[in-house]
C-alpha positions in Angstrom: -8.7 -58.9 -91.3 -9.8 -56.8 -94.0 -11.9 -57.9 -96.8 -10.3 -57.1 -100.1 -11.8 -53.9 -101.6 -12.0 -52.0 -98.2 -9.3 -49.2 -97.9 -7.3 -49.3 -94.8 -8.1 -47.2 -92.4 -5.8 -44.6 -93.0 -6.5 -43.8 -96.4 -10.4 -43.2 -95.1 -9.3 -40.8 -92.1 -7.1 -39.0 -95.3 -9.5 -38.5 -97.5 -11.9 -37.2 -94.9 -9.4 -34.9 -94.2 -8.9 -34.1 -97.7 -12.5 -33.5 -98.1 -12.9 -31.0 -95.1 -10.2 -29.1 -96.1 -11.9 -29.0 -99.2 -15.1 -27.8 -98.3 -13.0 -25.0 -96.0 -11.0 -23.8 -98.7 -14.0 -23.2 -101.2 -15.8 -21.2 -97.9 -12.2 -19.4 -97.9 -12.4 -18.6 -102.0 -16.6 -17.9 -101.6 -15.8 -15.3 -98.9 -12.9 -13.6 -100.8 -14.6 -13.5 -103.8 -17.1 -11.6 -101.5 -15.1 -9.0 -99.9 -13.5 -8.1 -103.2 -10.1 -8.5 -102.9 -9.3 -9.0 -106.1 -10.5 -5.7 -106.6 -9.0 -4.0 -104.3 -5.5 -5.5 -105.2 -5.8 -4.3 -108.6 -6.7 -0.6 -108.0 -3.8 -1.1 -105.6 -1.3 -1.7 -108.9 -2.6 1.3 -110.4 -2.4 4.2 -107.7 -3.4 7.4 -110.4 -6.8 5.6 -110.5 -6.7 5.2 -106.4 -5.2 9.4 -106.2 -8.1 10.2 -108.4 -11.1 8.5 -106.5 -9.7 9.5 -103.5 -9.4 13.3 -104.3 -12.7 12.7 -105.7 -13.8 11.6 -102.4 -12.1 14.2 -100.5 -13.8 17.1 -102.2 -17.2 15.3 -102.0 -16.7 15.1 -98.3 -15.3 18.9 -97.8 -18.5 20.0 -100.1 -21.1 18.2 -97.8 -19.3 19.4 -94.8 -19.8 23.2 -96.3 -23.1 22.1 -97.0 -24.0 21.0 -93.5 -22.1 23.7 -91.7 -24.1 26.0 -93.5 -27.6 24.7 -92.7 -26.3 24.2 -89.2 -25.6 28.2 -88.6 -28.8 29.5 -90.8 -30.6 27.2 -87.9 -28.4 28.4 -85.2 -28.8 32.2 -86.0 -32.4 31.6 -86.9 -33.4 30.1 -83.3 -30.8 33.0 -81.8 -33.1 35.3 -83.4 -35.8 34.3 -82.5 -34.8 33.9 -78.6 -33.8 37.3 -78.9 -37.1 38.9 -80.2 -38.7 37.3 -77.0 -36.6 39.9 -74.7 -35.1 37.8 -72.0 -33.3 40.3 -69.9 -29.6 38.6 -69.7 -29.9 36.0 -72.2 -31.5 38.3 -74.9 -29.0 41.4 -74.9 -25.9 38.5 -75.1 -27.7 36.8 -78.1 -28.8 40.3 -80.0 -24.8 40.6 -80.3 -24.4 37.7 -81.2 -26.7 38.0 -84.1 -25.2 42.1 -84.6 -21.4 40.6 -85.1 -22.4 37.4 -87.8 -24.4 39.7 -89.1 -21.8 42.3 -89.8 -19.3 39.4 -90.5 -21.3 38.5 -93.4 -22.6 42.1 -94.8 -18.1 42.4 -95.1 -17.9 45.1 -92.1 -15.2 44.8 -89.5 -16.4 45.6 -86.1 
């Protein structure tokens, strides 16, 4: 028999329960408060602010890609150059034009 002031067994194993789920649901709220979500619902209710960062985005991303691309050929043509000055007998007459056609590309000329 029980003594009185112990709870019955089942009203331990509930609040056990009670008190994991608890514990779980403040890990759940901790991580969402984490990721932001609250956040992200809100710029979700205003979608001129979300159009405007993400045109921002967009031309920050097109500019770097110019960017890039543009160091990427002045190192291509530079090293094409630079194989052709050495004369190879196939390999340099094929890159010289190469280097002739960008060349006129960029000076405007049609060839």
């Amino acid at each position: 028999m029980s003594g009185e002031g112990q709870e019955p067994e089942e009203t331990v194993k509930l609040r056990k329960s009670l008190d994991a789920l608890e514990r779980r649901l403040q890990k759940v709220t901790v991580e969402m408060e984490r990721s932001m979500i609250a956040d992200y619902v809100q710029l979700l209710n205003r979608p001129w602010s979300l159009m405007w960062r993400n045109m921002l985005g967009g031309i920050a991303r097109g500019v770097g890609i110019a960017i890039g691309f543009t160091f990427f050929a002045a190192t291509i043509l530079y090293v094409l150059q630079l194989l052709g000055a050495l004369n190879l007998p196939i390999i340099g007459d094929y890159i010289a034009e190469i280097v002739k056609i960008v060349q006129r590309q960029l000076e405007g000329k049609s060839y």
